[in-house]
C-alpha positions as CSV (number, residue, x, y, z in Angstrom):
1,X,115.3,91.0,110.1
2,X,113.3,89.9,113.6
3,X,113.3,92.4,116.6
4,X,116.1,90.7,118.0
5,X,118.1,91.7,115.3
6,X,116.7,95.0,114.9
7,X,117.3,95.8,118.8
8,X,121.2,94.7,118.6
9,X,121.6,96.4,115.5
10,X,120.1,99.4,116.7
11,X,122.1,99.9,119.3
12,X,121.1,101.2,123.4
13,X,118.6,103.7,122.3
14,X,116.6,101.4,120.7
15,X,115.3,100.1,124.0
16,X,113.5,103.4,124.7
17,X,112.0,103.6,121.3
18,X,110.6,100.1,121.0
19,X,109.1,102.0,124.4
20,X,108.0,104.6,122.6
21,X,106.4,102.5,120.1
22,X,104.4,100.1,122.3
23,X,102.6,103.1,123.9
24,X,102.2,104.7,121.2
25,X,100.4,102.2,119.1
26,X,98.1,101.0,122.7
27,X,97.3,104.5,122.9
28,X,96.5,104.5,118.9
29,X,94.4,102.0,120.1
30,X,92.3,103.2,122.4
31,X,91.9,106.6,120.7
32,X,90.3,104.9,117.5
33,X,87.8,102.8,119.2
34,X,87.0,106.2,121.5
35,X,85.9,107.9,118.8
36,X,84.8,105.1,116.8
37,X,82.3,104.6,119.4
38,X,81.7,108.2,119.4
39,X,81.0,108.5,115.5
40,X,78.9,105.8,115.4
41,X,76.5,106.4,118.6
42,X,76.3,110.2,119.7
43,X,74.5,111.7,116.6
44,X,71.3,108.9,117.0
45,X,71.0,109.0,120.8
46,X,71.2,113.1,120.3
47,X,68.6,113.1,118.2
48,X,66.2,110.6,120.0
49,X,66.8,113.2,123.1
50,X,66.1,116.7,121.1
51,X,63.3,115.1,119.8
52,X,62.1,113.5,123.3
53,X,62.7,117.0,125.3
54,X,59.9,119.0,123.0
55,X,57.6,116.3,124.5
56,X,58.8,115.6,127.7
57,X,62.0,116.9,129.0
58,X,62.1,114.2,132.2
59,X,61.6,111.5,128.8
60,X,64.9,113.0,127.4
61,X,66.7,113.0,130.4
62,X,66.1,109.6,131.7
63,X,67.0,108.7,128.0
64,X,70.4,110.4,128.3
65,X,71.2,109.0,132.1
66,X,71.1,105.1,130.1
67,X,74.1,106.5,128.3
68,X,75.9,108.8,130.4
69,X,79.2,106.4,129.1
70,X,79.4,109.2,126.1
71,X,80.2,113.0,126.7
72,X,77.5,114.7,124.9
73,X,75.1,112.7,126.9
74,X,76.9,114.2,130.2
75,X,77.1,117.4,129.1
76,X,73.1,117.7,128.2
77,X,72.5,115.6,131.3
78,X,74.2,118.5,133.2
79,X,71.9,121.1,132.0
80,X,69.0,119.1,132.0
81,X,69.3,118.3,135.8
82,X,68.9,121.7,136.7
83,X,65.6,122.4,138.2
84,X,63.6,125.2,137.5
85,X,67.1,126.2,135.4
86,X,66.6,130.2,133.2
87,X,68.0,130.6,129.4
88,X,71.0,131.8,131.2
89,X,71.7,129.3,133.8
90,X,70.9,126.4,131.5
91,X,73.1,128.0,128.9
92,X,76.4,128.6,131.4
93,X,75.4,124.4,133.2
94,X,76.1,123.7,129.6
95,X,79.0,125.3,128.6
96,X,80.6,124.4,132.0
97,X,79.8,120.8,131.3
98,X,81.6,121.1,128.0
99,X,84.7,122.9,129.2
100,X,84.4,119.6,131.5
101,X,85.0,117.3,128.7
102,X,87.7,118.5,126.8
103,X,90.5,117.1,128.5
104,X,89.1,113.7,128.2
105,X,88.3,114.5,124.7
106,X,91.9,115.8,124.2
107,X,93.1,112.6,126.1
108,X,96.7,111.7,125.5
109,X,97.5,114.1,123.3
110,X,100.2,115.6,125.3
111,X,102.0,112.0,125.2
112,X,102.1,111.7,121.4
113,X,103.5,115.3,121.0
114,X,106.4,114.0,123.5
115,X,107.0,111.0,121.6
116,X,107.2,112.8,118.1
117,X,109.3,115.2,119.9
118,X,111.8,113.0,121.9
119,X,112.0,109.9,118.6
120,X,114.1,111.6,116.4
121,X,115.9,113.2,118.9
122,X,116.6,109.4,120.6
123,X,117.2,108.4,116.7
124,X,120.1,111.2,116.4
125,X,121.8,110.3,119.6
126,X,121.9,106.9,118.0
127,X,123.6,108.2,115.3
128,X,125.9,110.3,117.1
129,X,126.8,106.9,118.8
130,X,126.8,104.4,115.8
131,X,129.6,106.9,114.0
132,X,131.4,107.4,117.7
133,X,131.5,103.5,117.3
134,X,132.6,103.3,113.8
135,X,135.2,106.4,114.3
136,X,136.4,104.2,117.4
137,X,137.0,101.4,115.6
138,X,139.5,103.5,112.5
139,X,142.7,103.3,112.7
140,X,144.4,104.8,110.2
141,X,147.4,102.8,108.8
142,X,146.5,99.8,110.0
143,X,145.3,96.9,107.5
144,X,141.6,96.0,107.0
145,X,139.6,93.1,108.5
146,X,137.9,93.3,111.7
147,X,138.5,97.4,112.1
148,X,136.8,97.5,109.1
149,X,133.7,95.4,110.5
150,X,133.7,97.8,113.3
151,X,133.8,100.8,111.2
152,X,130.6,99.0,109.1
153,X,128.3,97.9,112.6
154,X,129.0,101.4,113.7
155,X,127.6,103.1,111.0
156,X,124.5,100.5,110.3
157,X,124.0,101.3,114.0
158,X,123.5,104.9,113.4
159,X,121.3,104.1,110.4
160,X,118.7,101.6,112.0
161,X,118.3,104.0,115.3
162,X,117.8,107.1,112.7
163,X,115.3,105.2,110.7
164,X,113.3,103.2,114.0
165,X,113.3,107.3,115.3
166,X,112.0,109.0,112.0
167,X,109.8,105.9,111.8
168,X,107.8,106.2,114.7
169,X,107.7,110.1,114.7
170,X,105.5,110.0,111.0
171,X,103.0,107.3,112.6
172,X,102.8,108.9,115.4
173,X,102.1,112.1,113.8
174,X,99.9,111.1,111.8
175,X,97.8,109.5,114.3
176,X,98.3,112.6,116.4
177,X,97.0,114.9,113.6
178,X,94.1,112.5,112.8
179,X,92.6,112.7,116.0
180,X,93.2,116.1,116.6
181,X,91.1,117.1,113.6
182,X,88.1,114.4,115.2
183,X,88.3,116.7,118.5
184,X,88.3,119.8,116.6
185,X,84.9,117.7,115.0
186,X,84.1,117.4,118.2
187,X,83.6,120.6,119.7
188,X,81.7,122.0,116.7
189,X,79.4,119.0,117.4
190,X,78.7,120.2,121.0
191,X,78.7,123.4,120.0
192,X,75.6,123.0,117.7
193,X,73.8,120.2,118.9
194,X,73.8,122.4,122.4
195,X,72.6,125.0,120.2
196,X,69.7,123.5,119.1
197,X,69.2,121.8,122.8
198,X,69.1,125.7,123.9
199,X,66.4,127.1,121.9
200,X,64.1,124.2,122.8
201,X,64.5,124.7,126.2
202,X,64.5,128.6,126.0
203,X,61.0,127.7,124.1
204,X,59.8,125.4,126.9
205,X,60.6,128.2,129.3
206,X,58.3,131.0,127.4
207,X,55.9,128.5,127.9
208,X,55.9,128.0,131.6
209,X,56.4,131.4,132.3
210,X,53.3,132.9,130.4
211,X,50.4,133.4,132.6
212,X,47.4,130.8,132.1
213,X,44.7,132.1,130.0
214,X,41.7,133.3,132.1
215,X,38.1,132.1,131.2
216,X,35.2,133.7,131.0
């Protein structure tokens, strides 16, 4: 069956879910490659800056700024840029820098829930209609033949729209879940990498603030 077929069969609501279904699977798209990209570059470049800030912290920075496209790199960058910064102001630029990143983390999230939410809903109403159709078309008494082709369109309408509904929910909720357990990956990422970044600079500040040793 082409989409043509699957559309007319499908009946009105159809329209909106083969809406449903092209953002949904763009979005699918851009999500994966998002944290594709993520997976693949953060953890190297995060290492290459802990390990650059014990020598040099201007080193690690200027390391970070060359790939401020990725969110950890902003977030450290954010700290980092402080001058002069205490434990405690370093620890709240970071923390505030991470807050910062979340939504884009958490980025269209709120449009899958709506679409697994409002599918088999739009699915339903198609069934309600395909049987409103078929019902239509029953006349009781009268012989068979093209009331009973009505009766038989009506209820294959209700069945496509139910399935293309129920259809698009499960991907979509699968993808849904699936990147919602990467952010959740996420966060405890940041969470301990910014650890680690705060002890070295907690470390680097002991050592600026000791007095220099006298000679004698």
């Amino acid at each position: 069956m082409s989409i043509g077929e699957l559309m007319a069969a499908g009946g009105i609501v159809m329209w909106p879910l083969l809406g449903f279904s092209l953002v949904t699977t763009v979005l699918i798209l851009e999500r994966g490659w998002f944290w594709l990209r993520l997976r693949r570059q953060q953890r190297q470049l995060v290492q290459q800056a802990l390990a650059a800030y014990q020598q040099n912290p201007a080193v690690a920075l200027a390391q970070l700024q060359q790939r401020a496209d990725l969110p950890v790199a902003r977030i450290f960058m954010a700290a980092l840029a402080l001058p002069e910064a205490t434990p405690d102001e370093f620890r709240l630029a970071l923390e505030s820098a991470a807050q910062a990143e979340l939504p884009l983390l958490k980025r269209f999230h709120t449009v899958f829930e709506t679409v697994i939410g409002i599918s088999p809903l739009l699915g339903l109403l198609g069934t309600i209609l395909g049987l409103i159709r078929a019902l239509s078309s029953l006349r009781l008494g009268e012989a068979a033949g093209e009331r009973t082709l009505g009766v038989t369109a009506g209820i294959g309408e209700a069945l496509v729209s139910t399935a293309t509904g129920l259809v698009i929910a499960i991907i979509t909720l699968f993808f849904a879940n699936l990147f919602q357990g990467l952010y959740r990956r996420q966060r405890a990422f940041i969470q301990e990498v910014g650890g680690h970044l705060e002890i070295l600079q907690r470390r680097h500040y002991r050592q600026l603030m000791q007095p220099p040793i006298e000679r004698r």
